[in-house]
C-alpha positions, 0 to 999 in steps of 0.5 A: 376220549374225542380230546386225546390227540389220534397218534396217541389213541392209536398206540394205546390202541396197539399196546392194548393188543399185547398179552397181559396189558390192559386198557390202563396198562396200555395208556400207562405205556404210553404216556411214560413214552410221551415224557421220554426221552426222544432218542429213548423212544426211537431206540424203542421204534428200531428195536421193534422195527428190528425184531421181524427185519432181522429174524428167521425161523431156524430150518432145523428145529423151527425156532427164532434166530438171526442165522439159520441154521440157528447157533443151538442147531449148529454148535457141535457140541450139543448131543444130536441124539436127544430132540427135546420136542417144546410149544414155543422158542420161548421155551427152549429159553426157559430150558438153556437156562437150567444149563443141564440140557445139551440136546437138540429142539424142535418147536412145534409153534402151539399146541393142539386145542380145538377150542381154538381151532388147532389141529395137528396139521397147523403145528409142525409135526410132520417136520418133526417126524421127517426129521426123525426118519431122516436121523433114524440111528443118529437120534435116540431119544425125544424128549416130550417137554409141552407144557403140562396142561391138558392141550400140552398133555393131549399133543404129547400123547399123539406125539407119542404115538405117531413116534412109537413105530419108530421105535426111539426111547420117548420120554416125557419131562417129569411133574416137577411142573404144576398142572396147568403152568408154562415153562417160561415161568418155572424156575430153573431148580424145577425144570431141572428135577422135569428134565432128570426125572423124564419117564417113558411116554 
């Protein structure tokens, strides 16, 4: 493709890294930006110039914000006794959206896959536990939300165990969700029944 002009090939090439966006995906993107309006695709650039400049990971429960702590950690009317214990931010969205969960989130940042040369240590586990050590009396439940595939599953059995001497109420969110599925793509009455119908783990 010697006669597209190097600019373009370059953001093809970019688009082409994001998840879910092929070759043809990729080229599709950037020729409707092409016939856009210019103000359209500068708007597009500071937006995307933004999302890192303007954003920091919450020192609380370790998702993403413009504040820290972020507003889901320092709103005092959430219920500080519940940590619902998700892979990514994008889940604690999925969840805020059911508006039936009015706990506290930790995000572990991932899952433990040794597929891909993940292991506990590279996830934020030890500041979960630190966490609860710390909140001991204060926290009373931790509700294992991962997602239910099998590297979900096996994170929250270790999870699980590494919690049970500390004798808090371990809860597992219900399989109101496929074997297999993400929390990003559950609508809103299915993660309700997951949430309500949480067992002990």
């Amino acid at each position: 493709m010697n006669f597209i002009p190097q600019s373009v090939q370059k953001l093809i090439e970019e688009f082409s890294k994001l998840p879910g966006i092929g070759p043809r995906s990729a080229q599709r993107l950037t020729f409707y930006l092409l016939k856009s309006q210019k103000g359209e695709v500068g708007s597009l650039g500071k937006a995307i110039s933004e999302l890192q400049e303007n954003l920091v990971f919450c020192s609380k429960c370790y998702s993403i914000s413009e504040s820290d702590p972020c507003k889901i950690c320092s709103d005092p009317s959430r219920d500080p006794s519940k940590i619902c214990v998700v892979e990514e931010p994008l889940d604690i969205l999925a969840l805020e959206k059911t508006d039936h969960y009015d706990g506290l989130y930790h995000v572990l940042g991932g899952v433990i896959s040794p597929l891909e040369g993940i292991g506990p240590q590279d996830l934020r586990i030890k500041e979960l536990l630190k966490n609860l050590k710390e909140n001991n009396g204060k926290i009373k439940e931790v509700i294992l939300a991962t997602n239910p595939s099998l590297e979900g599953e096996a994170t929250a059995m270790y999870i699980a165990k590494l919690i049970k001497p500390l004798e808090l109420k371990v809860t597992r969110i219900a399989r109101g969700l496929p074997m297999g599925g993400d929390l990003e793509y559950a609508d809103e009455v299915t993660l309700i029944r997951a949430l309500e119908e949480r067992r002990d783990y």
